[in-house]
C-alpha positions in Angstrom: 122.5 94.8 99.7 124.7 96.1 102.1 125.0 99.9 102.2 127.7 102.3 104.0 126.4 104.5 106.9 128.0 107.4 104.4 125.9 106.2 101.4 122.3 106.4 103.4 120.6 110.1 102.9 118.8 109.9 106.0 121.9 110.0 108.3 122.7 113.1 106.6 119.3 114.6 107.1 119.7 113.3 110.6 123.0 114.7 111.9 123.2 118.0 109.4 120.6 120.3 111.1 121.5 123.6 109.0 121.8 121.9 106.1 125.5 122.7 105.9 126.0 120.5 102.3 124.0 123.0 100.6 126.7 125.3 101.0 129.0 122.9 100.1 127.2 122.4 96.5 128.0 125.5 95.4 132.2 126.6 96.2 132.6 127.2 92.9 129.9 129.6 92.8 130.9 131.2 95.7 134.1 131.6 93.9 133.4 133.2 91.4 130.7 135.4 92.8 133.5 136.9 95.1 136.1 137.0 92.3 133.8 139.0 89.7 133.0 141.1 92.4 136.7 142.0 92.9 138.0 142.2 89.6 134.8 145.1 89.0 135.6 146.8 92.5 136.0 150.6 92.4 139.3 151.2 94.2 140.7 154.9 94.7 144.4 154.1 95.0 147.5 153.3 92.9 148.3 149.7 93.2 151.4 150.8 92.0 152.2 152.7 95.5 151.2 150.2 98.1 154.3 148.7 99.4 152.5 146.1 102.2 149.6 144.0 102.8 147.6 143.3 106.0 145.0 140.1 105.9 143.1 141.1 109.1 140.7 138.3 110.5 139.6 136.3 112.9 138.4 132.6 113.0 137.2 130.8 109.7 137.3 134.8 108.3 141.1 134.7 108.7 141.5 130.9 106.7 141.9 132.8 103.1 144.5 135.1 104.4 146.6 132.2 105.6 146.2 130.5 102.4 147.1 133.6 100.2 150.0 134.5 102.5 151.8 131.0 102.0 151.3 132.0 97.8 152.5 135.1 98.3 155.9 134.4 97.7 154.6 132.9 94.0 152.6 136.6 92.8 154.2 139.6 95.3 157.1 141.4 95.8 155.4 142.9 98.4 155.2 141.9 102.1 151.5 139.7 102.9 151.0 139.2 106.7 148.0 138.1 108.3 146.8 140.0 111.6 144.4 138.0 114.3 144.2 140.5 116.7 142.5 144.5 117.8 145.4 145.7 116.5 147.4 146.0 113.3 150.8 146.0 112.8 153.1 148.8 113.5 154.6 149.3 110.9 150.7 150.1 108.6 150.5 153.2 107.0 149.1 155.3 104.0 150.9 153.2 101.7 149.5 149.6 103.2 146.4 147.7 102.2 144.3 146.6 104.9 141.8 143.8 104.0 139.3 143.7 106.9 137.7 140.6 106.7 134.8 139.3 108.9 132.1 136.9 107.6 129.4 138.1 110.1 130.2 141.7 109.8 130.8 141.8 113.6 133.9 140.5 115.0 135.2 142.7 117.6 139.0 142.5 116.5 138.1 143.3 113.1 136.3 146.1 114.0 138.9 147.3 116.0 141.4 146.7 113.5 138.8 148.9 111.2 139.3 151.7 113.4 143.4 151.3 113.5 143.6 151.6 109.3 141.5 154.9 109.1 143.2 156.5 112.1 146.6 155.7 110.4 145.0 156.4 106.7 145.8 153.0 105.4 144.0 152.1 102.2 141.1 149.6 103.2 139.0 147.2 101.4 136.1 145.4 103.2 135.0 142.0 102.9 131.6 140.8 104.4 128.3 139.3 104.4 126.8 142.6 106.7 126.7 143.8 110.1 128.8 146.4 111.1 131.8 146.0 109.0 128.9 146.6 106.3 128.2 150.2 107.9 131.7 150.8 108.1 132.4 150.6 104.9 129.5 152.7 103.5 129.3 155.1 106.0 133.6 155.5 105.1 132.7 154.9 101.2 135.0 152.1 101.1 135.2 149.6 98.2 132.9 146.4 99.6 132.7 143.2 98.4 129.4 141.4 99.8 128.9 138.1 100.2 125.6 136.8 99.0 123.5 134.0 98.5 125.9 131.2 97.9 126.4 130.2 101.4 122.6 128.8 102.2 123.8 127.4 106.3 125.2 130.9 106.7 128.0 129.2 108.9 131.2 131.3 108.3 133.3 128.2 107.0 131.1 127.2 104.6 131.9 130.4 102.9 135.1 130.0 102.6 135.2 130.1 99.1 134.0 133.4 98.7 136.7 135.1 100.8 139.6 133.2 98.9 138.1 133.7 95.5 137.5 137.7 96.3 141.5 138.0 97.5 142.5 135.7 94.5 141.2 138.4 92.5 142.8 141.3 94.4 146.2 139.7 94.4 145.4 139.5 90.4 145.1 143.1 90.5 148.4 144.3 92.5 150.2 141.6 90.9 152.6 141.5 88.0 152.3 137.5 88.0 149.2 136.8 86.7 149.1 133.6 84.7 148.2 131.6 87.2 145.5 133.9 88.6 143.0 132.6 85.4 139.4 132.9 87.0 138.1 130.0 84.6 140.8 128.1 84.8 140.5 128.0 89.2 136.6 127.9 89.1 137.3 125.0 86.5 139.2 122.8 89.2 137.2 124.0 91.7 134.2 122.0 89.9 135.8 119.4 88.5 137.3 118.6 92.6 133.7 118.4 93.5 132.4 116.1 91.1 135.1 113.6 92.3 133.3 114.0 95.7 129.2 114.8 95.8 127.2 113.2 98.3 125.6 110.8 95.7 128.6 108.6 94.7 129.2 106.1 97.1 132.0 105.4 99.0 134.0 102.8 97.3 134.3 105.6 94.5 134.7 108.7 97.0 137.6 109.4 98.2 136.8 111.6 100.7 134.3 109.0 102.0 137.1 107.0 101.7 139.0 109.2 104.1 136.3 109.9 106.7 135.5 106.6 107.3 139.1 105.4 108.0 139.6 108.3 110.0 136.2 107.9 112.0 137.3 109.0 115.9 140.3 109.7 116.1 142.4 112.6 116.1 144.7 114.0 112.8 147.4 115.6 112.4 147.7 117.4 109.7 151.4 117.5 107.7 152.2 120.1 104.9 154.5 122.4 103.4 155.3 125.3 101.3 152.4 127.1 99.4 150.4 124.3 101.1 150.8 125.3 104.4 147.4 127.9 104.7 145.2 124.5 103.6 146.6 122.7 106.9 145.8 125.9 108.8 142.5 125.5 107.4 141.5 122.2 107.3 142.5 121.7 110.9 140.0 124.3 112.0 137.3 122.5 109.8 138.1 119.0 111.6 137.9 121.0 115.1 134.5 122.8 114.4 132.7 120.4 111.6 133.9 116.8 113.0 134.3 117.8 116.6 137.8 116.0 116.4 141.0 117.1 117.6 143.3 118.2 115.1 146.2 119.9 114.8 148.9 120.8 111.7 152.5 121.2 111.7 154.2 122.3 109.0 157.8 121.2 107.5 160.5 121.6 108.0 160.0 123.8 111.6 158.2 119.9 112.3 161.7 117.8 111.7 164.2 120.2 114.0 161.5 119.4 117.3 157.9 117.0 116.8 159.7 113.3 115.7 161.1 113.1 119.0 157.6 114.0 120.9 156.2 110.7 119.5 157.0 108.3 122.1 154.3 109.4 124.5 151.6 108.4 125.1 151.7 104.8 123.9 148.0 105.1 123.5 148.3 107.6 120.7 149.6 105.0 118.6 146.0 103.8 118.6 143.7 106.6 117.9 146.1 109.1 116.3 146.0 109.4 112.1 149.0 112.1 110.1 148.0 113.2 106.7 150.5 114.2 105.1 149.9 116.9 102.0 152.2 116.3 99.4 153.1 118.4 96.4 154.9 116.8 92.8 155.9 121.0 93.1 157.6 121.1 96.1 161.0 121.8 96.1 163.1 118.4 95.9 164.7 119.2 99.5 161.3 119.3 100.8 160.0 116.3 99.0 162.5 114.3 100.6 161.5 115.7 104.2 158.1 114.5 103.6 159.4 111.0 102.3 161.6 110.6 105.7 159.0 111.8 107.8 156.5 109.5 106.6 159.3 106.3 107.2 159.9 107.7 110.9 155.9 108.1 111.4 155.4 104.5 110.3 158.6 103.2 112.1 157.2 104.8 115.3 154.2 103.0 114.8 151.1 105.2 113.4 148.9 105.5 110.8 150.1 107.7 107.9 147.9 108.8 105.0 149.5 111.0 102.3 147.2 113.0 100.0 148.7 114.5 96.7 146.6 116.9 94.5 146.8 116.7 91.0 146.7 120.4 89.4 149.8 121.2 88.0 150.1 124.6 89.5 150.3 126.4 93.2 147.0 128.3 93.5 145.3 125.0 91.9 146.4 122.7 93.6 144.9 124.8 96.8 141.8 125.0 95.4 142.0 121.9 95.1 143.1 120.8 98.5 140.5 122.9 100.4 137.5 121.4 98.1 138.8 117.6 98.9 139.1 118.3 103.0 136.0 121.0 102.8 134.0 117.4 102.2 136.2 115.2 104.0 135.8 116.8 107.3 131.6 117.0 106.2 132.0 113.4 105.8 133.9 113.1 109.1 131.3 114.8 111.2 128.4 112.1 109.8 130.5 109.1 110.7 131.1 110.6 113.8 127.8 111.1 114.5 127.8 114.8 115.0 126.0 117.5 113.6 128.3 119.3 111.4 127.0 122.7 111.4 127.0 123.7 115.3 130.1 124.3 117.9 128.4 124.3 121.0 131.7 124.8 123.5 132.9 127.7 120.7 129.2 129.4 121.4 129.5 128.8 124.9 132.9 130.6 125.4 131.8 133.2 123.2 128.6 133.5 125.9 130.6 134.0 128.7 133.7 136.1 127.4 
């Protein structure tokens, strides 16, 4: 009987050389690992008195700062911005949280950035596996939530989970909106996304086989909007890195005032290109109808248009949801693609030489 080249174990043993699906077995325990830690964490200051918020990261250590900056508007009355660079924004001071996050510990801008909030006495809460950003924090006895155990590959992406599940749990904690921020109720979809999609069930009943193999070299565009906007970020950085695809995301409606009228060239796009487009029953009805006339002027023009829709009912569900789905898809991706999904080679060889 014929079986699909996604269905046969010993491509994965093959291709996946740090065994990055063992990570991917346990998000939801990464979850709530991170969360618990966060809801227990010793912090010094008044919630009440903090007035901004600074997500500082870098890379795949950044990715839950995105996602938690497009909910924002949902749980805080507060400003969220994410920083990506040595320094922080101007305008930090005693009264802003700073959330240094670095998976390794040891990214130079977030070390940097770790220097910037004590020197302007910013209140400062670390999030890490070790290295220095460890030290930092215990040598400044700074609440520290640890990451452990729950990401076997130790590839920064893979632990995704934990950094969105310990800022979930923050946000829980400085906001007054809190019933969507149920830990059992997340950690429930969470599970119940990645039974949908284990390596065992086959392809004609996984749809993020499914996915993969249609979108098996090409490049993808990624479409979103709204609260959904930090998946796109995200799962286009796990398509770049896991796949070794190129893939980009554009969010609307910044995407309708410019991109539909870069689609002409080059005609050879037409034949290795592929838009998903991220849908949301929650979106507001003027955006629903972007994404509806989009997807006409995408197919007019010519390309392939997949539209994926998640079914939780609320925001911060149907992102957890999201980012469990394309988590696998772009695994699945980097098998068919015949490409190991837990190395970068040109990412290590600019870091090498910088």
């Amino acid at each position: 009987m014929f079986r699909s080249y996604l269905d046969e174990d010993s491509n994965y043993h093959k291709l996946d050389s740090l065994n990055v699906y063992s990570s991917l077995e346990r998000l939801d325990r990464q979850f709530d690992s991170a969360w618990n830690d966060a809801h227990f964490l010793n912090i010094t200051f008044d919630p009440k008195k903090i007035k901004t918020i600074v997500f500082a990261g870098m890379g795949a250590s950044v990715l839950a700062g995105k996602m938690i900056h497009a909910l924002s508007p949902f749980f805080l009355k507060i400003p969220f911005e994410v920083c990506s660079n040595y320094r922080l924004p101007m305008y930090v001071n005693r009264k802003t949280l700073v959330i240094l996050s670095s998976y390794s510990g040891n990214t130079a801008e977030i070390i940097s950035c770790a220097q910037d909030a004590k020197k302007r006495g910013a209140k400062i809460i670390c999030m890490t596996s070790g290295g220095q950003l460890e030290k930092f924090a215990k040598s400044e006895s700074l609440p520290l939530i640890l990451f452990q155990n729950q990401n076997t590959s130790s590839i920064p992406r893979m632990g995704l989970f934990y950094s969105i599940g310990a800022t979930l749990s923050i946000i829980r904690r400085l906001s007054d909106h809190k019933q969507d921020l149920d830990q059992k109720q997340l950690s429930l979809i969470i599970t119940r996304s990645l039974d949908h999609i284990r390596r065992e069930i086959e392809l004609e009943k996984n749809p993020a086989k499914n996915l993969a193999q249609k979108m098996k070299h090409t490049s993808i565009f990624f479409i979103s909007s709204n609260h959904l906007v930090g998946v796109g970020e995200s799962i286009k950085n796990y398509v770049n890195e896991s796949a070794k695809s190129f893939s980009y995301h554009l969010a609307i409606p910044d995407l309708n005032h410019h991109f539909l009228d870069g689609l002409s060239f080059p005609l050879s796009y037409k034949n290795d290109t592929n838009f998903i487009l991220i849908n949301s029953n929650i979106y507001p009805s003027a955006i629903q109808k972007r994404v509806e006339l989009t997807k006409d002027i995408l197919l007019k023009q010519k390309y392939s248009v997949t539209v994926i829709k998640p079914e939780s009912t609320s925001p911060v569900g149907q992102i957890l949801e999201s980012m469990v789905f394309f988590t696998f898809f772009s695994y699945y991706l980097s098998i068919v693609n015949k490409v190991d999904p837990g190395t970068n080679p040109w990412v290590d060889y600019f870091k090498n030489h910088i």
